[in-house]
C-alpha positions in Angstrom: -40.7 -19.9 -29.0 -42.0 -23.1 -30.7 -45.9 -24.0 -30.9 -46.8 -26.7 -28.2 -47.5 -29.9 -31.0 -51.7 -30.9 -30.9 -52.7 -34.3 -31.8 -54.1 -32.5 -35.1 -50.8 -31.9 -36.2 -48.9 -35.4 -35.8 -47.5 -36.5 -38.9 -48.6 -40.1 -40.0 -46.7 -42.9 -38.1 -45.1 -40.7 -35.7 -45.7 -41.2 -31.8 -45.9 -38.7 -28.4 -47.3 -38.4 -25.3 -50.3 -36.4 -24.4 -49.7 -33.9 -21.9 -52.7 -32.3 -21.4 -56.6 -31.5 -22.5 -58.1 -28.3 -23.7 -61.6 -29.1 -23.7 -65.1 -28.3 -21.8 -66.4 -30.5 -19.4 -68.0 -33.0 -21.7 -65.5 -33.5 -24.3 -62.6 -33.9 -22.0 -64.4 -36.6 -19.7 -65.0 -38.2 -23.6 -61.8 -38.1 -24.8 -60.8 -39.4 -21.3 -63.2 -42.2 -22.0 -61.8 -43.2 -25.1 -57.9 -43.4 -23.5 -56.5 -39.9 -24.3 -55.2 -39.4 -20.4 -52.1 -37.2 -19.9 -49.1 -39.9 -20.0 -50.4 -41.6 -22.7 -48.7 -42.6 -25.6 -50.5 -41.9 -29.2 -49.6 -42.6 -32.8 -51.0 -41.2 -36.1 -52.0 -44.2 -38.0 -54.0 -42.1 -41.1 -55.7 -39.3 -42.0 -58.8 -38.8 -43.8 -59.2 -36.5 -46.8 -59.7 -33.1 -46.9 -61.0 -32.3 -42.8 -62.1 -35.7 -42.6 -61.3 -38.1 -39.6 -57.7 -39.4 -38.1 -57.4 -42.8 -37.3 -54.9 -42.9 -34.5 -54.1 -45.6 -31.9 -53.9 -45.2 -27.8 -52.2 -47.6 -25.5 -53.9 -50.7 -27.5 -56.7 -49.4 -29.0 -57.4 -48.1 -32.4 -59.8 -45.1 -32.9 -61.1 -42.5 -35.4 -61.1 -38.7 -33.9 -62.3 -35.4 -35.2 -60.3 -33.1 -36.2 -61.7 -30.8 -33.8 -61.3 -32.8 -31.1 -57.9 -33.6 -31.7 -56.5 -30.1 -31.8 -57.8 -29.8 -28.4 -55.1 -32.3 -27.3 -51.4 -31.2 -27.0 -49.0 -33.6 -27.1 -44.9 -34.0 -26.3 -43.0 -35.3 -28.6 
């Protein structure tokens, strides 16, 4: 059985769809905020160095993410 794909893990310029939100309370309703909604489409625009940030863009807006917060969005390709 294959891994479910997490935002963390998209490869630079590739796009999918977020299918759903593993988060408490508080960082789902943020991450909500900022446009990462199941149904969404998301690209991998760059990744930062080392464990630093990923720039990625949702719908038509550019943002930077934690890596943290990212793995706690799986995706579908």
């Amino acid at each position: 059985m294959r891994a479910p794909l997490r935002l963390v893990d998209l490869p630079r310029g590739c796009r999918a769809t977020v299918d759903s939100l593993t988060a408490d309370v508080g960082l789902q309703r943020r991450l909500e905020a900022l446009g990462l909604r199941p149904g969404q489409a998301v690209q991998m625009l760059r990744r930062g160095w080392w464990a630093g940030p990923l720039h990625i863009r949702v719908g038509m807006t550019e943002l930077m993410l934690r890596r943290r917060d990212a793995a706690r969005v799986s995706l579908v390709a």
